[in-house]
N, C-alpha and C positions, 0 to 999 in steps of 0.2 A: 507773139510770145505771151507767154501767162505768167502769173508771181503770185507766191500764195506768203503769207506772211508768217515770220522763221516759228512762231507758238504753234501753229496750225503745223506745220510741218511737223514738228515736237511730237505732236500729240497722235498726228499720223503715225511717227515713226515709232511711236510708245507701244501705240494699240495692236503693230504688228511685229513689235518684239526685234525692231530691227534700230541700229543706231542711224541719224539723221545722214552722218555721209553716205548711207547707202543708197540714197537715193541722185548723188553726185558721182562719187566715186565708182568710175568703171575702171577695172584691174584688166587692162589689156596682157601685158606682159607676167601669166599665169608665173610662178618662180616658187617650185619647192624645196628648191636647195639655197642655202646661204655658205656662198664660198667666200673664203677667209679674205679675200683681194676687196670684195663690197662692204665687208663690215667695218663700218663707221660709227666711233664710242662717240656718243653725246653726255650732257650735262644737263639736269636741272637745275635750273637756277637758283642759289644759294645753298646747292649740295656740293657735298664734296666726291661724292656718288657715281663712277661712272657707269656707263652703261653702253652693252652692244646689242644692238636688236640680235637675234635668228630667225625671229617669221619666217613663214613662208610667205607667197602672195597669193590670195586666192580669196573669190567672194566667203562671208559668213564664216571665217574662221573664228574661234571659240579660244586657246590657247596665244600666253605674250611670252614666248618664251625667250632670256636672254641672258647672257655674260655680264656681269655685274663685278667691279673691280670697288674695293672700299680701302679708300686712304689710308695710311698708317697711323696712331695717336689720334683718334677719332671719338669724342663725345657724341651719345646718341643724337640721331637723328630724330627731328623734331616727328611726332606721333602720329600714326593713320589709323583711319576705320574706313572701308567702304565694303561694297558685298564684293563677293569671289570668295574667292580659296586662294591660297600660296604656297608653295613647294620651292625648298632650295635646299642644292647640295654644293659641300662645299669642296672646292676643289685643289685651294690653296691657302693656308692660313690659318684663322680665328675666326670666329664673328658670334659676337653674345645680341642675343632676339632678346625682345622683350616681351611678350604678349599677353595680355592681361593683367594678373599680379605676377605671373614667374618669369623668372632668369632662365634662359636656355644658352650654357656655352657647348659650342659647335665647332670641331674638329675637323680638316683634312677628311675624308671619306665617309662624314656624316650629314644627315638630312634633316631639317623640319617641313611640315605639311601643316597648317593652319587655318581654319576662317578667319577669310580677311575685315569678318565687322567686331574680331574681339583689336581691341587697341593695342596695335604691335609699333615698334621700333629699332634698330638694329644698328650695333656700332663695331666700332673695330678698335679694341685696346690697345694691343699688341704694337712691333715697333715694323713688321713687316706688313707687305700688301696683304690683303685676303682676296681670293678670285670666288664668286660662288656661280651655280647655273640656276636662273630663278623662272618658274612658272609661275605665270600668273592666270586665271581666271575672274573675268571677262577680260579678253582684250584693250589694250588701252590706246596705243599706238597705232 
């Protein structure tokens, strides 16, 4: 057996435009559907944030797309920048974005789309849940 050390790998996996598990991660069980029985909401730690994946499975997929549940009586979440893009529609609720200097509040049947390196964060005022469906670009999960 051989071992290349985890930089070197980095730097592999940079130069070919591919994230480092690519080179671990084999997706035996290809899966384009996400039926409701497998969706499992997680939590990052110190959000109040839930989250359901819908990926599919399959090598070099590009889109994170998921069901996002935001607590009720919710102060903004603390702020992000990275590359990608963001899309969410909302499917239940409220939920005021923040991204850059503007306020965006967001209704029941409405959408934001934004670059994800301008400084966004997103809460929920309101005394009900908010549901949205969120796209992410690049993959994260």
């Amino acid at each position: 057996s051989s071992s290349i050390a985890i930089t070197s790998l980095k730097k592999i996996a940079d130069s070919f435009n591919v994230k480092m598990t690519y080179f671990f991660e084999e997706i035996e069980n290809y899966s384009y559907v996400s039926k409701k029985e497998v969706q499992e909401p997680f939590k990052v730690e110190g959000s109040y944030v839930e989250y359901i994946r819908l990926a599919g499975k399959f090598p070099e997929r590009k889109l994170e797309p998921m069901k996002v549940i935001l607590k009720p009586n919710q102060p903004y979440v603390e702020h992000f920048s990275h590359p990608g893009e963001e899309f969410y529609y909302v499917l239940k609720g409220t939920v005021v974005f923040k991204v850059g200097d503007e306020e965006f509040v967001l209704q029941e049947g409405e959408a934001i789309h934004f670059p994800s390196e301008k400084v966004h964060q997103w809460m929920n005022p309101t005394s009900e849940e908010t549901v949205v469906i969120s796209v992410l670009i690049p993959a994260i999960f």
